[in-house]
N, C-alpha and C positions, 0 to 999 in steps of 0.2 A: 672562188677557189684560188688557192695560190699555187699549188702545183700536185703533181700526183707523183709519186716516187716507185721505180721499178729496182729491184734487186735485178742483177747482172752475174754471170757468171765472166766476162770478159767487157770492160767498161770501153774498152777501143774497138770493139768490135758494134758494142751497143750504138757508140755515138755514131761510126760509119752509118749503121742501120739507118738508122733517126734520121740523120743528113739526107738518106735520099728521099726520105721523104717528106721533107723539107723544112728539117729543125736546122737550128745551128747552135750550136754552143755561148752562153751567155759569161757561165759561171765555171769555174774549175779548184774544188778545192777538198782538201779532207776532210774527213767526220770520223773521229777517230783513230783507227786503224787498217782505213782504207780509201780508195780513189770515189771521187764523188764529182758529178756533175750536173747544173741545169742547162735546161736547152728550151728553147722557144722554139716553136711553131705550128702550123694550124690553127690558130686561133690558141693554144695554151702553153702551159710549161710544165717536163715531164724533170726529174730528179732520177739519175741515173746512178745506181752505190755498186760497187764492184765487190761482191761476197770473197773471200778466200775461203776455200774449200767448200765450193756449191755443192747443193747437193739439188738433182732432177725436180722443176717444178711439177704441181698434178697438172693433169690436163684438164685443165677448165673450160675445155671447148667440147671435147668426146665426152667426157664422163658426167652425166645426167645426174649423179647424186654428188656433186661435189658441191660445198656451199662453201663461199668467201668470194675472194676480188673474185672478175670473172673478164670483166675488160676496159679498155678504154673504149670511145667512141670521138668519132672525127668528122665535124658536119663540113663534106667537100661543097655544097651545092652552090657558093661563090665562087669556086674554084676548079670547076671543072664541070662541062655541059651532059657528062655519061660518064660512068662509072665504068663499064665496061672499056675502051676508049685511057681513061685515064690505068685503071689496072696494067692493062698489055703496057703502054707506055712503063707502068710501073719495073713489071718485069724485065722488059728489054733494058731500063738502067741498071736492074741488078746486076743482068749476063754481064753488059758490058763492065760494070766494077769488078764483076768476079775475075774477067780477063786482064785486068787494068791494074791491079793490087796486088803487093808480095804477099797479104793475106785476106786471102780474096772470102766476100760474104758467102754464105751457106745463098743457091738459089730461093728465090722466095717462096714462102710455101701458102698457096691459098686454099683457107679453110672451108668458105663458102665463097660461090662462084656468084655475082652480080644475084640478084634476085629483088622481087617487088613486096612490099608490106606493109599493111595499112595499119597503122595505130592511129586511134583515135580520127581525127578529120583530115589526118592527111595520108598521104599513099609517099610510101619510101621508096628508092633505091638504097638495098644495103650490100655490101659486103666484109669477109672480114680474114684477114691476113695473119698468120703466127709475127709475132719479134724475132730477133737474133737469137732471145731464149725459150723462143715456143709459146710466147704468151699472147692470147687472142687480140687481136684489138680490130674493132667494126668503123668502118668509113661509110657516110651515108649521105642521102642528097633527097632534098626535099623534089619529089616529080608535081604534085598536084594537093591541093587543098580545097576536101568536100564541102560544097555548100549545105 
């Protein structure tokens, strides 16, 4: 896959987001008639587009009959030994950006709290965070694989 592209209601706010957790900016350029950006990290590359005149995405995380995107997903299990652990850390960089920044990010908002899940032969650790614009995306870490 070469990258996944998220519409933005604010493309400076998105890349902040992104940065803390642990993109960086590759690409900066227009598509059209507006700000567009890719960004590496986690293992992929996200395509950031700044809409003018957003309008509310649905909530594809609450709402049980919604069908379309629904989220990204992010395998931390090289990169962090607990979810839980890595989250809190998560948070405390937000606070500290929110205090640090003349526009400081929205606190982060988690959707689902660490939790365990098995698919298939192995047992997960998952969780899963809103974006800058409320869009779900799930971090997950492999714990064990059923013999």
């Amino acid at each position: 896959m070469h990258h996944a592209s998220i519409r933005t209601a604010n493309i400076h706010r998105a890349i902040a987001f992104y940065e803390h957790l642990g993109f960086r900016v590759c690409e900066r350029f227009t598509t059209g008639y507006t700000l567009a950006s890719w960004m590496e990290g986690l293992g992929g590359r996200i395509e950031l587009i700044e809409i003018p005149q957003p309008k509310p995405a649905p909530d594809a995380f609450a709402d049980e009959h919604y069908v379309g995107y629904y989220h990204l997903s992010f395998d931390l299990t090289e990169i962090t030994p607990d979810l839980p652990s890595w989250l809190k850390s998560l948070k405390e960089r937000f606070t500290v950006a929110s205090q640090n920044t003349t526009e400081p990010l929205p606190p982060l908002l988690v959707l689902l709290e660490p939790t365990q899940q098995q698919i298939g032969d192995r047992i997960y650790e998952v969780t899963f965070i809103a974006d800058a614009d409320g869009l779900p995306l799930e971090f997950i870490r492999v714990l064990a694989t059923l013999s």
